[in-house]
C-alpha positions in Angstrom: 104.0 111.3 120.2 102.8 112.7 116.8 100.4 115.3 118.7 102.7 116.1 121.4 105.8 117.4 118.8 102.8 119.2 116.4 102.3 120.9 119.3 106.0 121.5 120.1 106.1 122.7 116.8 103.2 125.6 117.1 104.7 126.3 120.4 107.9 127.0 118.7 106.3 129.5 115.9 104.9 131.5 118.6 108.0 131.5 120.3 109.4 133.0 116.8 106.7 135.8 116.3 107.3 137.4 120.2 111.4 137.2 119.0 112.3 140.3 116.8 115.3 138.6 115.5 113.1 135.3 114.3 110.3 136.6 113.1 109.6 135.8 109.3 109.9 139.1 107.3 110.0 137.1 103.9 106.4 136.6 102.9 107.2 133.2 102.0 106.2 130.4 104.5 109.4 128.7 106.2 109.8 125.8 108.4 110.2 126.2 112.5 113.2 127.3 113.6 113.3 124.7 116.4 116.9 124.5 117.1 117.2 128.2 117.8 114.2 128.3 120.4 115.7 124.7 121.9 119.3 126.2 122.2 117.9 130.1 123.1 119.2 131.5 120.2 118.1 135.0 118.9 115.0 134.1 121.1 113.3 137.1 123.1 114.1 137.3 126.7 111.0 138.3 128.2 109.4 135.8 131.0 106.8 134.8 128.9 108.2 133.8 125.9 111.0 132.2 128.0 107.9 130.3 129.8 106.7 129.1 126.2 110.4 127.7 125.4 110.7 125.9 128.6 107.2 125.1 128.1 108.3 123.7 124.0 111.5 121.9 125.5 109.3 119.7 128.2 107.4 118.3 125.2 110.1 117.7 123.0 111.7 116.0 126.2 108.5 113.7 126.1 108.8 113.2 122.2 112.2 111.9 123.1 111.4 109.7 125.9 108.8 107.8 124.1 110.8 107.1 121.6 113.2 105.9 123.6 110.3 103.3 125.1 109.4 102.4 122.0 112.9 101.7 121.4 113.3 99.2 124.1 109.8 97.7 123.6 111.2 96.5 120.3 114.6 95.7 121.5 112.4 93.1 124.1 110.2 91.7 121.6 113.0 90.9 119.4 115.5 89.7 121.8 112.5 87.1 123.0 112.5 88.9 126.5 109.2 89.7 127.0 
């Protein structure tokens, strides 16, 4: 799950250099902007970078998902149920 948000995370500051109105202009490194390529804010509207956001929400759907089995795994080995 690690590997699969790191890459949700590169995904999304590639996602930030194609979008004009994300792109870092400070000089000074800054975390991802992940809830504004997740909710399609300020993101650009080309098909391609649109592909990569779609692309970046699939694996963060994963991310979630196996947390959500590792969740219940733990909820049936300490309930006894397994």
């Amino acid at each position: 799950m690690l590997a699969i948000f790191i890459q949700a995370i590169r995904l999304s500051y590639r996602i930030e250099a194609r979008s004009p109105d994300l792109t870092n202009r400070s000089g000074f490194p800054r975390n991802a902007m992940m809830f504004h390529t997740v909710t399609n804010t300020n993101v650009a509207r080309d098909e391609e970078t649109q592909a990569m956001r779609r692309r970046m929400n699939r694996l963060l759907l994963i991310v979630l998902a196996g947390f959500v089995v590792m969740w219940a795994g733990l909820y049936l080995v300490r309930s006894g149920g397994a």
